[in-house]
VODO-414579 format. One line per 4 residues: their letters; for each residue x, z, y of N, C-alpha, C, O. Coordinates in nm, 2 decimals. Layout:
REM VODO-414579
a> X Z Y X Z Y X Z Y X Z Y | ...
***
This chain:
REM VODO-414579
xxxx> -2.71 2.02 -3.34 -2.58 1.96 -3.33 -2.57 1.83 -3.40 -2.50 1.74 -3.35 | -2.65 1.80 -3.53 -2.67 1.68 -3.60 -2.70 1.55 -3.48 -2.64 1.44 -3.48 | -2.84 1.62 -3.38 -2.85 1.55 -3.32 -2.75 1.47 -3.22 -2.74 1.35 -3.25 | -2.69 1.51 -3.14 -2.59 1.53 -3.07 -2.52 1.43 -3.12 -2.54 1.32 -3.07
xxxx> -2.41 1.45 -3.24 -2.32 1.36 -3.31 -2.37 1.23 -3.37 -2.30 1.13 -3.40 | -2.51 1.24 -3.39 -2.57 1.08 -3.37 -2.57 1.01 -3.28 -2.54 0.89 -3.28 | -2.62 1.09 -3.19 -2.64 0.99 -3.06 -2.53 0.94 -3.01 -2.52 0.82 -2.98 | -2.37 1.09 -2.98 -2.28 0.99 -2.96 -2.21 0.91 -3.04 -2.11 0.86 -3.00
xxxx> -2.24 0.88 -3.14 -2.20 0.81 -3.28 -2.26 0.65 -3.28 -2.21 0.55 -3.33 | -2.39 0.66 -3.22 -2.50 0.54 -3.21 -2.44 0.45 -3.08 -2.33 0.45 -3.02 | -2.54 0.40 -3.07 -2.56 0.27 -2.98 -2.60 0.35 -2.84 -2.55 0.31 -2.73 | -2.67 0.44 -2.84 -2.69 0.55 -2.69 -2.54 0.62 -2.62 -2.52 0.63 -2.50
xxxx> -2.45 0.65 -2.73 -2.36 0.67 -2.71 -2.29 0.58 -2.67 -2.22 0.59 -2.56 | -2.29 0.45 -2.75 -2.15 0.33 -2.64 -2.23 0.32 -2.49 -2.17 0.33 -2.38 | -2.36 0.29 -2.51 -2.37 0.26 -2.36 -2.35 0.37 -2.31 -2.34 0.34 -2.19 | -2.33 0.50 -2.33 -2.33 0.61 -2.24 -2.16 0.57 -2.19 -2.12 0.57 -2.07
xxxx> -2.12 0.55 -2.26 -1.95 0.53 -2.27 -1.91 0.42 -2.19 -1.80 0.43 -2.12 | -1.98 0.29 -2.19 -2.02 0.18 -2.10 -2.00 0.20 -1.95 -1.91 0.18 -1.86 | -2.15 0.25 -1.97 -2.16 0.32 -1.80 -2.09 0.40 -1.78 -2.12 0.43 -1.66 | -2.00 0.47 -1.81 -1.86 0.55 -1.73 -1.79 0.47 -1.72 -1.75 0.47 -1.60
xxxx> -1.72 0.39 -1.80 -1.67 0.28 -1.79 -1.68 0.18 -1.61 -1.61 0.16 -1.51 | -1.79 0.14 -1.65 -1.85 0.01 -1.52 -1.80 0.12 -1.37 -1.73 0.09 -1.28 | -1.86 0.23 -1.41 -1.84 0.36 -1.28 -1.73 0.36 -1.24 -1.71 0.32 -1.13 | -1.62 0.41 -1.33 -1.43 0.37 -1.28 -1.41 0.28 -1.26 -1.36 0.26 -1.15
xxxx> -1.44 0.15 -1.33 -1.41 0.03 -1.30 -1.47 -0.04 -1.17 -1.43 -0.16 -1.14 | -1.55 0.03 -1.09 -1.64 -0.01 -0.98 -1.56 0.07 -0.85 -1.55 0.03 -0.73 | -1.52 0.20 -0.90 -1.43 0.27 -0.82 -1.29 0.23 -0.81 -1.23 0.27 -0.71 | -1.22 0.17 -0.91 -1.07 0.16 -0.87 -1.11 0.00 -0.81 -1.03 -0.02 -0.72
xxxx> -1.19 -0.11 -0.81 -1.22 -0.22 -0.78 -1.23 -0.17 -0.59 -1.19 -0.24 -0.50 | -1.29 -0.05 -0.58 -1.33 -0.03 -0.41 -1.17 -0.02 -0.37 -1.12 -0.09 -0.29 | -1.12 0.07 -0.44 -0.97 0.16 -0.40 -0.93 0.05 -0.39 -0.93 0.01 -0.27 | -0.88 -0.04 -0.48 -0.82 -0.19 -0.48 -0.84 -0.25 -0.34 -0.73 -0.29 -0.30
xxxx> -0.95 -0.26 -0.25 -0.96 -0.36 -0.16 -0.90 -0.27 -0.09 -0.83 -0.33 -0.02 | -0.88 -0.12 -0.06 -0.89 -0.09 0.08 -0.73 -0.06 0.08 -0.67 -0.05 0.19 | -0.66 -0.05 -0.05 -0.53 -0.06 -0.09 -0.50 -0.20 -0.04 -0.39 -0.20 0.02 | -0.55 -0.28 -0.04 -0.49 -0.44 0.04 -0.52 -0.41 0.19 -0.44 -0.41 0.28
xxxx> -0.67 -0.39 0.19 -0.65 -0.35 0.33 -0.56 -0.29 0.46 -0.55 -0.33 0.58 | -0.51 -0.19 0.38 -0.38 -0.09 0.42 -0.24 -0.13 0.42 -0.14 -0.09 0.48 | -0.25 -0.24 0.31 -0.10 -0.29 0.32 -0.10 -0.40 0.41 -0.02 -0.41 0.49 | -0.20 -0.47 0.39 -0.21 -0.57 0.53 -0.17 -0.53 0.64 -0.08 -0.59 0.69
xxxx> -0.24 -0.42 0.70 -0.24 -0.32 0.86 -0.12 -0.31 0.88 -0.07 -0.33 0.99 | -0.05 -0.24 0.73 0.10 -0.18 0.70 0.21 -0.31 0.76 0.29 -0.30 0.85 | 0.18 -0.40 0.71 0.26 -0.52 0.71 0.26 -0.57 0.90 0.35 -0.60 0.98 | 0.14 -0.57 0.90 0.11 -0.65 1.05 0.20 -0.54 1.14 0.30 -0.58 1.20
xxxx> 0.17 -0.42 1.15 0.23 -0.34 1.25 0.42 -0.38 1.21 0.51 -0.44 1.28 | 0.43 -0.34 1.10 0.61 -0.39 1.05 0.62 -0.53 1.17 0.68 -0.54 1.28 | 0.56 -0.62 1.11 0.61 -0.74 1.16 0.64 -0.77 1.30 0.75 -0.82 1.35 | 0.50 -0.73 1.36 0.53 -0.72 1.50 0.63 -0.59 1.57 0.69 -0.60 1.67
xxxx> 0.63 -0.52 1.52 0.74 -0.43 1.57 0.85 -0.43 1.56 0.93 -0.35 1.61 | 0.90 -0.55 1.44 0.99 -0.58 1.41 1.04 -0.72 1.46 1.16 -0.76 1.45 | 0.93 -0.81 1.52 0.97 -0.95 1.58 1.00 -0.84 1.75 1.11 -0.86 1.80 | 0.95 -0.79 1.80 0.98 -0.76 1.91 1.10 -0.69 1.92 1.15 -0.72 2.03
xxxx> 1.17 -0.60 1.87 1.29 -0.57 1.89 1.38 -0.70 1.82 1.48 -0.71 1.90 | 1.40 -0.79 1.74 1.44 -0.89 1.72 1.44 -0.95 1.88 1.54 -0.97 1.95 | 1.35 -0.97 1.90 1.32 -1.04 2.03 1.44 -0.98 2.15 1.52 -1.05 2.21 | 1.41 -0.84 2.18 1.45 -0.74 2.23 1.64 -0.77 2.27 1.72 -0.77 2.36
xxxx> 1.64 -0.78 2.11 1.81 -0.81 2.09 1.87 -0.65 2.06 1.98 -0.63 2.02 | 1.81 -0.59 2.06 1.85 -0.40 2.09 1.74 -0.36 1.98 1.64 -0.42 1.94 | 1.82 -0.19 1.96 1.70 -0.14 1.87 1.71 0.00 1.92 1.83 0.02 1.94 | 1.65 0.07 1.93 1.71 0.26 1.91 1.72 0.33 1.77 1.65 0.31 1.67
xxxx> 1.83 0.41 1.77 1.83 0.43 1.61 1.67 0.50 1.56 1.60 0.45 1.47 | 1.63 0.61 1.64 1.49 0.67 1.62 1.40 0.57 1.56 1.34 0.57 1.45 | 1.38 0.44 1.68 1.31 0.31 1.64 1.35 0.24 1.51 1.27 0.17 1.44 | 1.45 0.25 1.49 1.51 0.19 1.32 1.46 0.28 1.24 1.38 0.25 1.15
xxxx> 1.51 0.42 1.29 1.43 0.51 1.15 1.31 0.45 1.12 1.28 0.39 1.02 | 1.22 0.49 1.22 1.08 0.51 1.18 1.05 0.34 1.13 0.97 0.33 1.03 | 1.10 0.23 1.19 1.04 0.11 1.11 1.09 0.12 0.96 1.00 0.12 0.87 | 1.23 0.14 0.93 1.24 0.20 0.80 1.14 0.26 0.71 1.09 0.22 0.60
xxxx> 1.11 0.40 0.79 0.97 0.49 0.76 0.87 0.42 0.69 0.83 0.43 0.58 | 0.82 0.31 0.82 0.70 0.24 0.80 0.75 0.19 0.65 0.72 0.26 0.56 | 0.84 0.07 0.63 0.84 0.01 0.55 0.87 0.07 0.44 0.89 -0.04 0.38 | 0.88 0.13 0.37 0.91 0.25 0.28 0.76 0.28 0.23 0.74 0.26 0.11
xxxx> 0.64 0.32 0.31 0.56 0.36 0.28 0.48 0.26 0.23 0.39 0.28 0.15 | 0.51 0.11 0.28 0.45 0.01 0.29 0.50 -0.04 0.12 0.42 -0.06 0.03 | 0.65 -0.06 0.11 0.69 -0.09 -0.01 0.69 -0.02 -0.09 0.69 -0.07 -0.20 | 0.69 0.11 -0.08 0.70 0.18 -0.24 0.58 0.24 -0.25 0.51 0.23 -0.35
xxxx> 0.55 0.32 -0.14 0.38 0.38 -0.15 0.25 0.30 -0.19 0.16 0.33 -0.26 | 0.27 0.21 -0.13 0.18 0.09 -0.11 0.18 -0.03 -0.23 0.07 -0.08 -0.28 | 0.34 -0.07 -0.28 0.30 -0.14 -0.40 0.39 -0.29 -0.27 0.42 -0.39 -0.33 | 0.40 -0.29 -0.20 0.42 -0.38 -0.09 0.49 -0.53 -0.16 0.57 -0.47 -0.23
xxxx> 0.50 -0.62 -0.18 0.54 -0.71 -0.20 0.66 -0.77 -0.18 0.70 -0.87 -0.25 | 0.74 -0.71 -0.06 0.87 -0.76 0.04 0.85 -0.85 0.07 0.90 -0.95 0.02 | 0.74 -0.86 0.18 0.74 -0.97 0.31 0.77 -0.93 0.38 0.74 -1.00 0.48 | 0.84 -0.79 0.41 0.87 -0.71 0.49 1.02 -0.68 0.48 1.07 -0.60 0.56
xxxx> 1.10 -0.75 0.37 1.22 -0.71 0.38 1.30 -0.79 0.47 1.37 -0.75 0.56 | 1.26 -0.95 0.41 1.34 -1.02 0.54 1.41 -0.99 0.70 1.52 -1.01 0.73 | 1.30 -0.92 0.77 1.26 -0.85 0.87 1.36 -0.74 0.90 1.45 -0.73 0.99 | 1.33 -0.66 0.82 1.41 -0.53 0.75 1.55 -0.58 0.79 1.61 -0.52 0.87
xxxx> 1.58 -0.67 0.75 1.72 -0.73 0.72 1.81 -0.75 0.88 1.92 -0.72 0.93 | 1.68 -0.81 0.92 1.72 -0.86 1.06 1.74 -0.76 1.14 1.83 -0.77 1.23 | 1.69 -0.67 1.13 1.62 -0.53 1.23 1.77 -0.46 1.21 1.83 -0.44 1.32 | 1.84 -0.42 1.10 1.96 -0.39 1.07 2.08 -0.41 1.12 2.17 -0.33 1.13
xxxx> 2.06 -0.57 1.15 2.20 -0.62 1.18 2.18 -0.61 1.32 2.29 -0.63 1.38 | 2.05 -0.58 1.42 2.08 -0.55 1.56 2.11 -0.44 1.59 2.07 -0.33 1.55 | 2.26 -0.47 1.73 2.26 -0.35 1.76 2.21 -0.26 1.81 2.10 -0.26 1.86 | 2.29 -0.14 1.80 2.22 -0.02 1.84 2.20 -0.02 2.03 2.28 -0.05 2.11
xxxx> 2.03 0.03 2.05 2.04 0.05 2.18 2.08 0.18 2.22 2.03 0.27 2.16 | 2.19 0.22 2.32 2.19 0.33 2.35 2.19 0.36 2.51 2.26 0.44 2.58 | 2.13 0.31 2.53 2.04 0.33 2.68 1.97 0.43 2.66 2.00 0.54 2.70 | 1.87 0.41 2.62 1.73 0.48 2.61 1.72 0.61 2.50 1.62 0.67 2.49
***
């Protein structure tokens, strides 16, 4: 047990502690990109699905929910930035399609 509590006590021990270290730090650095990655995707689909009903002039409420949806997951799940709110804003003030 002497042994033990030296080693983690010593210089074997910080590097042991080190290298766990570098290991999480190498893992949340991966999570990190693929977390941009996803908000990017997140974002691109918002945008365009949100210039084209802009475009449209009309929205369906269903189609509002779910862009909502999207952006929700994008902003608060995600960490999102609000380059998506603008958008948001616009998408709101069109009216409702009730055709479809």
């Amino acid at each position: 047990m002497d042994f033990l509590t030296t080693f983690l006590s010593g210089s074997a021990g910080a590097a042991l502690v080190a290298g766990v270290f570098a290991i999480i730090t190498k893992r949340q650095a991966r999570n990190d990109s693929h977390g941009k990655a996803l908000r990017y995707i997140m974002l691109y689909i918002i945008q365009e699905r949100a210039k084209q009903h802009i475009k449209d002039g009309t929205i369906t409420f269903e189609e509002r929910r779910s862009l909502h949806h999207w952006h929700d997951l994008y902003h608060d799940g995600l960490g999102g930035n609000g380059d998506a709110d603008a958008l948001m804003a616009m998408v709101d003030r069109l009216p409702p399609d009730t055709d479809s």
